[in-house]
N, C-alpha and C positions, 0 to 999 in steps of 0.2 A: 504493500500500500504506500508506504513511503518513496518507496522505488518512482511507483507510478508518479507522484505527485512530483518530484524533480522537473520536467521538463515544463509544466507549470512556474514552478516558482523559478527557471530559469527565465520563461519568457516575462513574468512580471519584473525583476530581477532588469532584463536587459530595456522594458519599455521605459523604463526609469534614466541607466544611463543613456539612451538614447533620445530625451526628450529634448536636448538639446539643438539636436539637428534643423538645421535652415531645407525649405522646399528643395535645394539642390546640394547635396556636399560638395566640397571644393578639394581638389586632394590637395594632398601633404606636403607643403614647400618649406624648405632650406633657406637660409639667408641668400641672397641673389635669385631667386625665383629657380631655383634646381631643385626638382623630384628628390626620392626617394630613393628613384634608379641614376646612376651616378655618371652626368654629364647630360643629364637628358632637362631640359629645363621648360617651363611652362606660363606665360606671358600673356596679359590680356583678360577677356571675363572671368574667365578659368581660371585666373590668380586674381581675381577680386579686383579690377579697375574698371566701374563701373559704366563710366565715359569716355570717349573715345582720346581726349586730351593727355588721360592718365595714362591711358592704354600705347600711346603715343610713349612718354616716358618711361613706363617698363622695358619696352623694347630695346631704346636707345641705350638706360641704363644696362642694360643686361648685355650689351655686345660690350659697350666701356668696360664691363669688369671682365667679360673672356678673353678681347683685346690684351688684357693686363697681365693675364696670365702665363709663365713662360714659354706653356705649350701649346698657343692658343693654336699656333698653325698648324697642318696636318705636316706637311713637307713633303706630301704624295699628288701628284697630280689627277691620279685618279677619285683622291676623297677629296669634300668638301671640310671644308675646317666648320661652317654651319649649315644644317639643313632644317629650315625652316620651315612647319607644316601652319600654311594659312598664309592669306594677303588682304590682310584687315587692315586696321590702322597699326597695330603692336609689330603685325608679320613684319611690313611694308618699310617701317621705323627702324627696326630691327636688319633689315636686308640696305638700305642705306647708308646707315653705321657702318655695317659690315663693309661695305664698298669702301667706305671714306678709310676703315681702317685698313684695309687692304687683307680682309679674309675672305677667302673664297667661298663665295655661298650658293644656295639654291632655294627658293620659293616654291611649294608645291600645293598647289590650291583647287580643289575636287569642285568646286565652284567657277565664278568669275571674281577677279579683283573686287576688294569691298564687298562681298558679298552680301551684308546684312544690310546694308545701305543701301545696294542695289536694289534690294526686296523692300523696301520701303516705300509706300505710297508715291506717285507721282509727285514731283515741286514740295513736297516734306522739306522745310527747313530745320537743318542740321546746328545745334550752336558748337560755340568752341568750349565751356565751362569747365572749370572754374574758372573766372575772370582774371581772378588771383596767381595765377599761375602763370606762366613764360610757356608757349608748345617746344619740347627739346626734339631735336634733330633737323632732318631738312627736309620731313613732309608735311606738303603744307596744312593751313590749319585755320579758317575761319569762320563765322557764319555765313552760308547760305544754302540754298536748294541744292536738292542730295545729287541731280545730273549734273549742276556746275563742280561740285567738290568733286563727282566721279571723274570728271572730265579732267580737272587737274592733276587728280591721283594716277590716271592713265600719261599724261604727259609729264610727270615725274619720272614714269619706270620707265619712259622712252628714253626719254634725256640722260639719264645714270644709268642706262643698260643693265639693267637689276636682271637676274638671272630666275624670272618668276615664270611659270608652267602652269595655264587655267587647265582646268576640266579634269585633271590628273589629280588625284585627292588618292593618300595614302592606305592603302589595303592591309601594309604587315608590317612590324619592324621588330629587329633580334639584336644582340649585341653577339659579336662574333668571338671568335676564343682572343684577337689579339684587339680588343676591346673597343673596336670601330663597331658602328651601328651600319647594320643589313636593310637599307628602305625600300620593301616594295609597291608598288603601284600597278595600275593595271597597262603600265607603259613602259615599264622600266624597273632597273633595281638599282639603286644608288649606295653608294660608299661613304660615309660622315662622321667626323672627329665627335660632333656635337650636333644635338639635336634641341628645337627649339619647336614647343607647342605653343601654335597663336588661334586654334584653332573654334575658340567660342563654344557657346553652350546652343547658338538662337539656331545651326544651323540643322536641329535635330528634334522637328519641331514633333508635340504632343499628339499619341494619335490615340480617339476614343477606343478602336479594337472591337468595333461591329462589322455584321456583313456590308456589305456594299461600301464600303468606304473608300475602296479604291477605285471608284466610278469616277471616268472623267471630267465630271461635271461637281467633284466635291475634289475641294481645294485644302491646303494647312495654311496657306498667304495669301493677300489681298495687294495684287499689284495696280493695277490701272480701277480703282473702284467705279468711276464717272463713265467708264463703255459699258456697262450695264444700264440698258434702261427697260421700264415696264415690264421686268423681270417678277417672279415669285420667287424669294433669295431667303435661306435661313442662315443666320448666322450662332455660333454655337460658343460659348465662354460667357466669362463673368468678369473680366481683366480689362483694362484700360484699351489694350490693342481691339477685341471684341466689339465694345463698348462705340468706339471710335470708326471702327469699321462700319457700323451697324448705319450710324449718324449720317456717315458720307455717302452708303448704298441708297438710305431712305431719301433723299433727294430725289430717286428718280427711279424707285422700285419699289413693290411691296416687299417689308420686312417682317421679319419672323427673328425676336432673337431669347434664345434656349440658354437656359442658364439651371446649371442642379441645384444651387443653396439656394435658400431661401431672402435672401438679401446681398447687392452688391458691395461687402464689405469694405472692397481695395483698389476704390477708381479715386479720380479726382473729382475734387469738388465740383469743377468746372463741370467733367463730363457727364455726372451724377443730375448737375439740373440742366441739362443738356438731354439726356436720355428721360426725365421725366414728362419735361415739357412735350418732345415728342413721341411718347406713350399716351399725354394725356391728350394731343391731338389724332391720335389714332395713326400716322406714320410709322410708327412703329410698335407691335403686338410682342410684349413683352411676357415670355410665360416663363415662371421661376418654378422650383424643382420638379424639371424636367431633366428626360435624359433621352436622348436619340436611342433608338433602336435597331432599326435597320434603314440603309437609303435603299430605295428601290429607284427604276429606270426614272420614273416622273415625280413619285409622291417618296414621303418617309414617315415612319412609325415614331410617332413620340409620346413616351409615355411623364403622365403628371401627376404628382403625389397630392393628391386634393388636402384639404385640410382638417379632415375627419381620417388620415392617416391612408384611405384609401387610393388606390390605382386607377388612372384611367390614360386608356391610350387611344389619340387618335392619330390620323391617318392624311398627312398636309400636304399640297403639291410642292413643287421646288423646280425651278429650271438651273441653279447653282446653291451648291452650301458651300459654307467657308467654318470649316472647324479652327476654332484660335482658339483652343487653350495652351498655350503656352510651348515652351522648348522642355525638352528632356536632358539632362546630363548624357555625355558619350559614354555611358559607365563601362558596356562591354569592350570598348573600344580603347579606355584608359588601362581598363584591370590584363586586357589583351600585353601591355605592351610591362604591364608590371606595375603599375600606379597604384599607391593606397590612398585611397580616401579620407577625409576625416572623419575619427569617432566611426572609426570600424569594430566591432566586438568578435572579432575571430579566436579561435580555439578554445579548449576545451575550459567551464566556469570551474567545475566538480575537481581537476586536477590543478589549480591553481588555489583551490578553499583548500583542499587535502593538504598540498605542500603548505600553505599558516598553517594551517593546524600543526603539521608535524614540526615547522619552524618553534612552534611556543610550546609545545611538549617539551622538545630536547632542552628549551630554555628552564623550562622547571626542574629537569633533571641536573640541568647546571649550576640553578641556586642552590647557594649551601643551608637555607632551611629547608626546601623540599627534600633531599635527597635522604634528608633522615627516614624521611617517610617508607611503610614497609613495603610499599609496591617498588619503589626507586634506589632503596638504600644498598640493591646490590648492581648497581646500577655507576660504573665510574662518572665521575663528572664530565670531564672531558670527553667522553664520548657523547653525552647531552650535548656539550657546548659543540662539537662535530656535527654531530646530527641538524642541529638548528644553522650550521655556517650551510653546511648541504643544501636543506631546502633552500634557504635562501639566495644561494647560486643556481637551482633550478628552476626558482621564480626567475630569478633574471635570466637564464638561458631562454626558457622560453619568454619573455618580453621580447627577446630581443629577434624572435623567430616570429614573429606577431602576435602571439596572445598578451591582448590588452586586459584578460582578466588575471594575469597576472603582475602586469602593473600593479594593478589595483593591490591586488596581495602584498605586496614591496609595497606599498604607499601605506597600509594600513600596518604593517609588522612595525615602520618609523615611528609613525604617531602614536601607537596604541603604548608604543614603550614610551615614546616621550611624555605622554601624561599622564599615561597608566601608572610611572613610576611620581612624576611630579603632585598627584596626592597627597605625600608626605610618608619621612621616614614612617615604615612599621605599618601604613597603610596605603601599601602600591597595590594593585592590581595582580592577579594572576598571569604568569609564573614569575612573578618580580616582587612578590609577600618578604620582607623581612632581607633584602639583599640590594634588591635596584638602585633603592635613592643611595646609598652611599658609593655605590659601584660607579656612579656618574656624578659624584661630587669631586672632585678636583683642588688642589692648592689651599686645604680649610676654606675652602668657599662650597655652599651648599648646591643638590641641581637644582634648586629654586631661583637661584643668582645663573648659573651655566645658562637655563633655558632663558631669561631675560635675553642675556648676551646674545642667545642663536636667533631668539627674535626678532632681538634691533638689529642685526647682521645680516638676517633675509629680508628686511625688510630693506634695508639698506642698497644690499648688490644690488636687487631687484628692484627696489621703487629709483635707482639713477637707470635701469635699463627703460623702464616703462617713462620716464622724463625724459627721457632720449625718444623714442618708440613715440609719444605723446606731445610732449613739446618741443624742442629742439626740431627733429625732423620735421616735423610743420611748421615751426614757428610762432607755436601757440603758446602765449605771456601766460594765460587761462591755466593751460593745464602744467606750466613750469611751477607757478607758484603754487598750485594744488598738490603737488610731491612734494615741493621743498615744505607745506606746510605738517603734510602727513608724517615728514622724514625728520620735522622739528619736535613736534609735539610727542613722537616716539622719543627721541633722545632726550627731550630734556624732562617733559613728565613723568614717561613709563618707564625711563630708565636711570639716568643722574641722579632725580630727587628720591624717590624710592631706595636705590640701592645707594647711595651717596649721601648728595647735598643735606637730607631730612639728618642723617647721622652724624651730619658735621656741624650743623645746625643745632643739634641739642648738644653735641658735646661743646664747643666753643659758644654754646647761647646767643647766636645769633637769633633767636626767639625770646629773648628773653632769659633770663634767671628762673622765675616761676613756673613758664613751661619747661623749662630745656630739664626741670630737677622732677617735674611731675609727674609721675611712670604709668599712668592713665593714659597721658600724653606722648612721653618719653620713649613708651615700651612697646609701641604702637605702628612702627615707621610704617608697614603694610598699607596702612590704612591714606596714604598721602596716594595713592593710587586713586583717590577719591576725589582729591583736587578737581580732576577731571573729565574721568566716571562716573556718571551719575547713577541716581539707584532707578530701576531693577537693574543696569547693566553691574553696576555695581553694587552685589545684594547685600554685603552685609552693613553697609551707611548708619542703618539704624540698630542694629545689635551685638551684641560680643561687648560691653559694657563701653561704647565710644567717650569718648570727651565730648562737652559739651558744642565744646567748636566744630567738631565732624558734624556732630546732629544739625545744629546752627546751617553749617556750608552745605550739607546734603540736603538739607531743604531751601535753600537759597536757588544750587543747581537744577533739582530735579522741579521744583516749583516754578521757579520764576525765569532763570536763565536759558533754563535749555526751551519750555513755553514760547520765551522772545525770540531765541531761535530760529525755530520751528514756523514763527509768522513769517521770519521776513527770507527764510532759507531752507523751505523744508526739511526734510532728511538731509541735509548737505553736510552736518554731523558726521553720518559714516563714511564718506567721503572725503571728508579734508581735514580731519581729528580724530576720529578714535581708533585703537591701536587695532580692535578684533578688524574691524574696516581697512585699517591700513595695508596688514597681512595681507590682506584680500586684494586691495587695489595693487601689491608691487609684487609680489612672489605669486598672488594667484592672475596676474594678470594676464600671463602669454596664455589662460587659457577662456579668455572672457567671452569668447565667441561658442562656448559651449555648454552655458547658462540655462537651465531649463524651460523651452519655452511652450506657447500653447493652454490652452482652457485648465488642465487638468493640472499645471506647474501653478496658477493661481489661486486652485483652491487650497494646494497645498501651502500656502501662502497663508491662510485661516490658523495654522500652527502657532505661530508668534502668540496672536491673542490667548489663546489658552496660557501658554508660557506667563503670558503678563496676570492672568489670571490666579492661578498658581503662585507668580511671585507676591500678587497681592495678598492672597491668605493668608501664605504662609509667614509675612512681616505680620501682618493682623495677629498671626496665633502669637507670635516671636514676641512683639510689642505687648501680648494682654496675658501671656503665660504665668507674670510674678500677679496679676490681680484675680485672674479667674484661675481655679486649682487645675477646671479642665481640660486649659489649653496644653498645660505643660508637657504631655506625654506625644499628643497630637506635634505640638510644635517643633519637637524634639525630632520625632519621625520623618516627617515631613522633609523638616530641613536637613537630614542628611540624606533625604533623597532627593531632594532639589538637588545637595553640593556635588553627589555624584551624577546626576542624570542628566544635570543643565551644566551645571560648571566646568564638567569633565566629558562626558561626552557629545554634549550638542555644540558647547564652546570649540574644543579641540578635536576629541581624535575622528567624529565623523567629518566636522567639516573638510580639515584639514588633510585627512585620506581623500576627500573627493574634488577637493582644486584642481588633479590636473582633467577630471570625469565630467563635473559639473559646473565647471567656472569658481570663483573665487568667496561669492554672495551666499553659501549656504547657510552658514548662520545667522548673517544680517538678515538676508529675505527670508528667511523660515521659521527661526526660531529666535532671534534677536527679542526682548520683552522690552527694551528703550527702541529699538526701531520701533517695534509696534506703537507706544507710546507719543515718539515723536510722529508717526502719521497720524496717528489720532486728535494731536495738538493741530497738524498742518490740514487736514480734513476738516476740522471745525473754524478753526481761523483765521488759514495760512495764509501769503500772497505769492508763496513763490510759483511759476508756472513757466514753460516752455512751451513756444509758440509759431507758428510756422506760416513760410510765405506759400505761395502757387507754384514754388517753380521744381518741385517734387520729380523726382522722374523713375522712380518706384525700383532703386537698385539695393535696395532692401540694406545697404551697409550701415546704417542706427539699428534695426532692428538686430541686425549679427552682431554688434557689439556692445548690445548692452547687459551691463553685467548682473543684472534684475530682471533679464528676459522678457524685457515690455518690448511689444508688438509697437515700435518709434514710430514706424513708415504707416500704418495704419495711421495715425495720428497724423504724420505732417499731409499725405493726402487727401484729407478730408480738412485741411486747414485748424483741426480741433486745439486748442490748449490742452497741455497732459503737465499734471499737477499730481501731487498727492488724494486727489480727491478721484481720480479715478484709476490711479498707477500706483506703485511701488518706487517710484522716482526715489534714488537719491539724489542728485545733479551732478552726477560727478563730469560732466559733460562731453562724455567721449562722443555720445550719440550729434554733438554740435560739432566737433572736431572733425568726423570722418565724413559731414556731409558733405559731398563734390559742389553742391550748388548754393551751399549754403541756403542751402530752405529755414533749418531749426536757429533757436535763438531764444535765451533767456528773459522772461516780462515781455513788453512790445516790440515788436516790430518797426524799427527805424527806416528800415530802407522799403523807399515806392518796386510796389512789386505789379511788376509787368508781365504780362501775361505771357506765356512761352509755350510751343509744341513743344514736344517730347521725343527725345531720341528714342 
């Protein structure tokens, strides 16, 4: 029975870590845009440059650094030093570079030049954005209609004699034993030092996967929309492209436009009353969850889920459909050539749990209180302590063969010891009872001082990589001072005054005489941790017999201070001050794009409240135990199950196992009881909000990096304010930082926003 139930609790198990995942994964890139597979590199949508300016700069960059490299050149005349698959903007970029730097290259493109541009409406204007930006290389780059820019782009490759091949798109590619890559085609097989994907997601477009679908008369693109006329035309999505098609056909046809959900959650605002207006003039017959069924020679089967839950299908003519839902990843066509994707979950869960397990057995057999014990005590040590290095080399063997559920194994064996033991002596965690905390004490300093140290130290490498990564490489003042603020208020609150200044402070009385002699006060340093933690984050403020002054300042903070806050700054708290927050924004940051997101990550969002719930009582029991007899056994219980259950595992060892699984936020957004707190202050009386212009072009990069897994793009497309009042917002504003168009923006909106197509 147990047996059976395993493959259950694996797939719930993995729907969890997987909830991160964006409608398309992006594989796995290297510093300089290089795969996984080694010299093979990847440029363009496919590496996250939303618009074509950026896509522009990937390319140029990424020849600059292979240029750089000793061995850029082949030195064979029969290989290319780059073979470049695609002639978009990134290919294009990317093959000019090459020229200028005198690498021998090839363009191979299964399409025509620009293809996605090509497929774009007639007279479609193209902008150049971000404005803020310089276009690097020497293709050109400005607003106007997509046949003038095509036109130019053609008389580029003339002019520079680019070695570009339409209609030829790549079929297979191997890396050979003396470590050139094998490209074939259905034209040829080419020889190449290096290989470079520019190859986009848009040209792989979404197919429903009914009969008749491949009738001549049902299309995936809408090229010339205006040579249709007095047609009967169904159009089929719920996306911007759909939406817009629909608009342009209705001009001069009857429309029909199919959509399965029940409301168009993810157009623009623009298009939203655009499409109303002409539904409510009858132009276009709008029927929502529907699904095509089959297309026949003249008519097609669509069935409609009425609103009593019931089916009904009828039977509509059509002289052309146009299916636009959307592009598909090339997945077979990446995993083909050896490509992982992000937030893969391959190999086996059951032999990755098995080996922790047997890791933290041999650990118990290693402690010298367990080993007394009669099961273990014939049992040498050392072969514990074997035993546990073992598995632990067999987590990492396989990690490093791709099972990422043994990552996870190795991420939780770190933590679970690092807080399991930081409990305190004599009350660590199993197999570390009676051994651990002194085994990792060091110098007469305790691990309660070590783990500070490893803190402020991850916090450190990692919040100057992410101030690099954030500000610096952008040039964003915003997010430079939001680390150096995170990176201050670690060093000098959570780590100087606490372990330091407070003890130098009572011994030379820079406090005073009366306090520095007071040992209510004196004997207390812990508690300076509270300066800045406010309670519930910091739960014991009011109990364990404080001084009057902590009582005083933890209600001064949690009352009044962090309230004013919270008006003019939402949650901006975890974000630019407190240290569980900090951990999160600079060591869990490289993994913030894989944040839980979708309906079911915000219910689980409801957690926190409980937590605050919980914290509330059990101060009530804590505070009323010396006056009511009956609180006392309650209170007592209580709060050593709070210290273990919230302190110790929801603060440390699960968040912190699943930064590199879940992003960074798991304890702020889930179990946080001052997060929850502070939204509760910023939902009743907050002002802070982030707000957006029309110039949205729905490349979803806010919503993949926010580390709260709020649905951004939803919001800036529909122009809405997103505040605490209907988000999880903290501000830490990366979702403002990574807009290409500069849509989002903190309070009002300054700059006149001018209405724009849409690439």
């Amino acid at each position: 029975m147990a047996i059976a139930l395993l493959p259950t609790v694996k797939a719930q198990i993995d729907a969890i870590l997987q909830s991160g995942d964006m409608p398309s994964r992006r594989p796995v890139l290297k510093p300089h845009y290089e795969s996984n597979v080694k010299n093979m590199y990847i440029i363009g949508d496919l590496a996250g440059a939303p618009v074509i300016k950026l896509a522009m700069e990937q390319g140029y960059n990424l020849i600059q650094h292979i240029a750089s490299l000793p061995d850029a050149k082949s030195g064979q005349p029969d290989v290319f030093d780059v073979l470049i698959a695609g002639a978009g903007a990134s290919g294009l970029n990317a093959a000019l570079e090459a020229k200028e730097k005198g690498l021998s290259h090839l363009v191979l493109e299964k399409g025509k030049i620009a293809n996605t541009i090509e497929n774009f409406p007639e007279k479609k204007w193209v902008y150049a954005e971000p404005d803020s930006k310089l276009p690097k290389g020497k293709l050109w780059l400005d607003g106007a209609q997509k046949e003038d820019l095509i036109t130019r782009w053609h008389q580029i490759v003339t002019e520079n004699q680019l070695n570009v091949r339409t209609e030829e798109g790549v079929l297979a590619m191997a890396k050979a034993a003396d470590g050139l890559f094998q490209v074939k085609t259905p034209k040829a097989t080419y020889r190449a030092k290096r290989v470079i994907l520019a190859i986009g997601q848009r040209g792989n477009p979404r197919k429903l996967k009914v009969p008749g679908e491949d009738r001549e008369r049902v299309y995936h693109r809408l090229y010339s929309p205006r040579h249709y006329r007095d047609e009967d035309i169904v159009v089929i999505g719920g996306g911007n492209s759909a939406i817009e098609a629909a608009l342009v056909l209705a001009e001069q046809n009857r429309v029909v436009l199919s959509y399965r959900g029940d409301q168009f959650a993810r157009i623009f605002k623009d298009n939203e009353r655009r499409l109303n207006e002409a539904t409510a003039s009858g132009r276009i017959r709008t029927i929502l969850n529907s699904n095509v069924k089959e297309f026949k020679e003249r008519t097609y089967r669509l069935e409609v889920t009425q609103t009593d839950g019931t089916k009904k299908v009828e039977e509509l003519p059509y002289q052309h459909a146009f299916v636009l839902i959307g592009a598909d990843l090339p997945v077979a066509f990446l995993k083909s050539l050896g490509i992982k994707l992000e937030n893969e979950w391959e190999g086996s869960l059951w032999k990755a749990v098995g080996l922790t397990l047997f890791a933290l057995l041999g650990l118990s057999v290693f402690g010298p209180d367990v080993r007394m014990q009669p099961l273990v005590s014939l049992i040498p040590r050392w072969l514990g302590g074997l035993a546990a290095l073992g598995a632990l080399t067999g987590l990492i063997t396989m990690g490093s063969r791709g099972n990422r559920y043994a990552w996870l194994g190795v991420s939780f064996l770190v933590w679970y010891t690092v807080y399991g033991v930081k409990v305190g002596k004599g009350q660590e965690f199993w197999p570390f009872k009676g051994w651990g905390y002194a085994a990792l004490s060091f110098f007469n300093r305790p691990w309660s001082f070590w783990y500070t140290v490893m803190y402020t130290s991850l916090m450190t490498i990692f919040g100057v990589q992410a101030m690099k990564r954030w500000g610096f490489d952008r040039k964003d003042k915003f997010q430079i001072w939001r680390y150096v603020s995170l990176l201050s208020f670690q060093w000098i609150f959570f780590f100087l005054i606490p372990e330091f200044l407070f003890q130098w402070a009572v011994k030379y009385q820079w406090i005073g005489a009366s306090l520095a002699k007071d040992p209510q006060f004196a004997g207390q340093a812990w508690r300076s941790y509270g300066v800045i933690y406010a309670w519930p984050l910091f739960f014991y403020t009011f109990f364990y017999d404080p001084h009057k002054i902590w009582i005083l300042w933890g209600v001064i903070l949690t009352f009044v201070l962090i309230p004013i806050f919270a008006f003019f700054h939402g949650k901006r708290y975890c974000s630019w001050i407190c240290g569980c927050g900090g951990l999160a924004e600079t060591f869990g940051d490289r993994w913030r794009h894989l944040s839980p997101k979708g309906k079911p990550s915000l219910k689980w969002e409801q957690m926190n409240l409980w937590i605050l719930i919980a914290a509330v009582v059990i101060t009530v029991l804590m505070l009323g135990k010396d006056v009511v007899g009956a609180f006392r056994q309650p209170a007592q219980w209580s709060l050593h199950g709070y210290r273990i259950m919230v302190d110790v595992w929801l603060v440390g060892i699960l968040p912190v196992t699943l930064y590199p699984f879940l992003g960074g936020k798991v304890w702020c957004r889930y179990w946080c009881p001052l997060a929850k707190l502070m939204a509760l202050y910023s939902q009743w009386f907050g002002k802070f909000k982030i707000t957006a212009n029309d110039k949205c072009i729905a490349c979803n990069e806010c919503s993949r990096n926010c580390q709260v897994g709020i649905d951004v793009m939803s919001f800036a497309l529909k122009q809405n304010e997103l505040s605490n009042k209907n988000s999880s917002c903290i501000g830490c504003g990366i979702c403002v930082s990574v807009c290409p168009m500069d849509v989002l923006g903190f309070g009002q909106q300054t700059q006149p926003m001018q209405p724009l197509l849409r690439v």
